[in-house]
C-alpha positions as CSV (number, residue, x, y, z in Angstrom):
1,X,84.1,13.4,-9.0
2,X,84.9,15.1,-11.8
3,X,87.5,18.5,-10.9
4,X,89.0,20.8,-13.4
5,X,92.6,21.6,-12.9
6,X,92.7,25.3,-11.2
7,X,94.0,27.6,-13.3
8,X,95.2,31.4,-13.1
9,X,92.5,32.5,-15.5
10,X,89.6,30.1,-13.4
11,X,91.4,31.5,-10.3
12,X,90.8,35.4,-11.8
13,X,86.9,34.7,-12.9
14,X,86.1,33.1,-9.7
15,X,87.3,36.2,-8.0
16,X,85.7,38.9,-10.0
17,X,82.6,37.2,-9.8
18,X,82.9,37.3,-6.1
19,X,83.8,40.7,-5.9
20,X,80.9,41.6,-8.5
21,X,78.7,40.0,-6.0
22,X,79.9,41.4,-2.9
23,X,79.7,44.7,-5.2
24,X,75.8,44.2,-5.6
25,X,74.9,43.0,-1.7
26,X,76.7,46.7,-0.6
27,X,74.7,48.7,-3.4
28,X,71.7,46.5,-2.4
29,X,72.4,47.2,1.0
30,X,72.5,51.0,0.7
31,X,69.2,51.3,-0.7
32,X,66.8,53.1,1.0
33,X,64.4,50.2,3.0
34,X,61.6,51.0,0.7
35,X,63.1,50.6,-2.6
36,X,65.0,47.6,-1.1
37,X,62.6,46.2,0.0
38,X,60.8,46.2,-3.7
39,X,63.7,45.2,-5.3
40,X,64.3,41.7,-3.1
41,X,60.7,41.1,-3.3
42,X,60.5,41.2,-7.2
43,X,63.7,40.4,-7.9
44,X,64.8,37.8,-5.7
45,X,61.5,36.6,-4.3
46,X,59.9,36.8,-7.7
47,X,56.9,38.7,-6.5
48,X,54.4,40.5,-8.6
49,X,53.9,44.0,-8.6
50,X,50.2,42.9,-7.8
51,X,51.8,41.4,-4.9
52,X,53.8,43.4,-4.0
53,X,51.5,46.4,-3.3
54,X,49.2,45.0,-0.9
55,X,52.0,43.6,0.5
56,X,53.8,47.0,1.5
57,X,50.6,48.4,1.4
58,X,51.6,50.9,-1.9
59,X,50.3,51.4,-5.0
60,X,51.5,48.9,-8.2
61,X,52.3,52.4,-9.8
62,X,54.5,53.2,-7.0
63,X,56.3,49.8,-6.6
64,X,57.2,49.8,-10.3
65,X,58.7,53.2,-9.9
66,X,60.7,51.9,-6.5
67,X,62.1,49.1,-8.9
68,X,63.2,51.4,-11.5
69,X,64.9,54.2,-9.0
70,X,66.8,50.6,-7.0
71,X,67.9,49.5,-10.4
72,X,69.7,52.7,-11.8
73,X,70.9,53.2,-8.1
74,X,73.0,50.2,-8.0
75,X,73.4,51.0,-11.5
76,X,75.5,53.9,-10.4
77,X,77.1,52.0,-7.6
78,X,78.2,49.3,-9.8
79,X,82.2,49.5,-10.2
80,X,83.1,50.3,-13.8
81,X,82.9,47.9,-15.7
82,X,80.7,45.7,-14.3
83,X,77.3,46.7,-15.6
């Protein structure tokens, strides 16, 4: 097993990364349920637009604009710094 010796700076990195990712579930979180619900789906589920319409039965047009107002939401949300 190969383990690197823990160190301040490694100890520092690990927790800003956790706290940038606990930053992102809350702003994810806060989204409305339709522009969250875009967002997981073609950001973390990798769906299409094309897909994703049908699926929430909206337009491509409208789930692309969903995507954009999620992303400068938790944008704004981000802690300085961070984006």
């Amino acid at each position: 097993m190969n383990r690197q010796k823990a160190s301040p700076r490694r100890i520092l990195r690990r927790s800003a990364a956790a706290d940038q990712q606990r930053a992102l579930a809350k702003a994810i979180l806060q989204l409305p349920a339709d522009l969250r619900d875009v967002f997981l789906l073609h950001r973390m589920a990798g769906l299409s637009f094309d897909q994703i319409g049908p699926q929430l039965g909206i337009e491509r047009t409208v789930a692309q604009a969903y995507l954009a107002e999620a992303l400068a939401r938790i944008v704004l949300a981000a802690p300085p710094g961070d984006v």
